[in-house]
N, C-alpha and C positions, 0 to 999 in steps of 0.2 A: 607390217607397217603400212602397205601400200590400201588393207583392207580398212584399216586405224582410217588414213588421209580420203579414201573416197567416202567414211560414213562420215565425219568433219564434214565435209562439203554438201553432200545427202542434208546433214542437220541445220547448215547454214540456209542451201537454198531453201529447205522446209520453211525455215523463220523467218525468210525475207519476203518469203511467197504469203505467208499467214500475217504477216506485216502490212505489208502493202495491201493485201485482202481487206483488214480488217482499219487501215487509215481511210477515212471519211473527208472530205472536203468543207471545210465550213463556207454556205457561203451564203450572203446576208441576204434576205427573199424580200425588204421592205426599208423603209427609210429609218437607218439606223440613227443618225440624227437628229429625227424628228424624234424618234422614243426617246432617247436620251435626252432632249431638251425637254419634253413632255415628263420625265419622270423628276427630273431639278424644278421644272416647275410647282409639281405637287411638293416636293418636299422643300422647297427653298422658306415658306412662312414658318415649318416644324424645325428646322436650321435655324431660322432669324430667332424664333423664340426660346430655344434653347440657349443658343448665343446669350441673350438680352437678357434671362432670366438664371444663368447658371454663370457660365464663363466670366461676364462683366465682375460678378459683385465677388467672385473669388478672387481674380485680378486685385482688383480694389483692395480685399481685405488682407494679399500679399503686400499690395505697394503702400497701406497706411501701416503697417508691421515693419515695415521695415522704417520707414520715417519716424515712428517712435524710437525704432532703436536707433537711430543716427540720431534724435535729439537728446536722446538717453546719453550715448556717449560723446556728447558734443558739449553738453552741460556737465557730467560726472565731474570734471575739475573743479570746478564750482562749488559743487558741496561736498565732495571727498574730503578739500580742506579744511573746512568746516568742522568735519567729523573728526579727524585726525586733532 
């Protein structure tokens, strides 16, 4: 038992030792900000125009589908009677 609990411990501090070995530091060598705003810049006109060219007119084509269907069923009384 006692040979069991000293190679448990042998294999933990192995792991913690090849752990800590093998953890890296990240750490930022230049102006992380300025890239970042540098990279929204390139892509903010490919954003707008995606936006203005995709997103709007699907919008649209949801909220005038549905405004037919609310006059569809705003008028049905109207001429259901009719029918009937």
């Amino acid at each position: 038992m006692k040979k069991k609990c000293i190679r448990l411990l042998v294999c933990a501090a192995i792991a913690a030792l090849v752990f800590t070995a093998s953890a890296v530091p990240a750490l930022a060598a230049a102006n992380v900000a300025g890239a970042i705003e540098q990279t929204w810049n390139t892509a903010k006109s490919q954003i707008q125009s995606v936006v203005n060219n995709v997103v709007f007119p699907v919008v649209d084509m949801i909220l005038a589908i549905l405004f037919a269907c609310l006059i569809f069923t705003l008028t049905a009384p109207l001429y259901i009677w009719t029918i009937l």
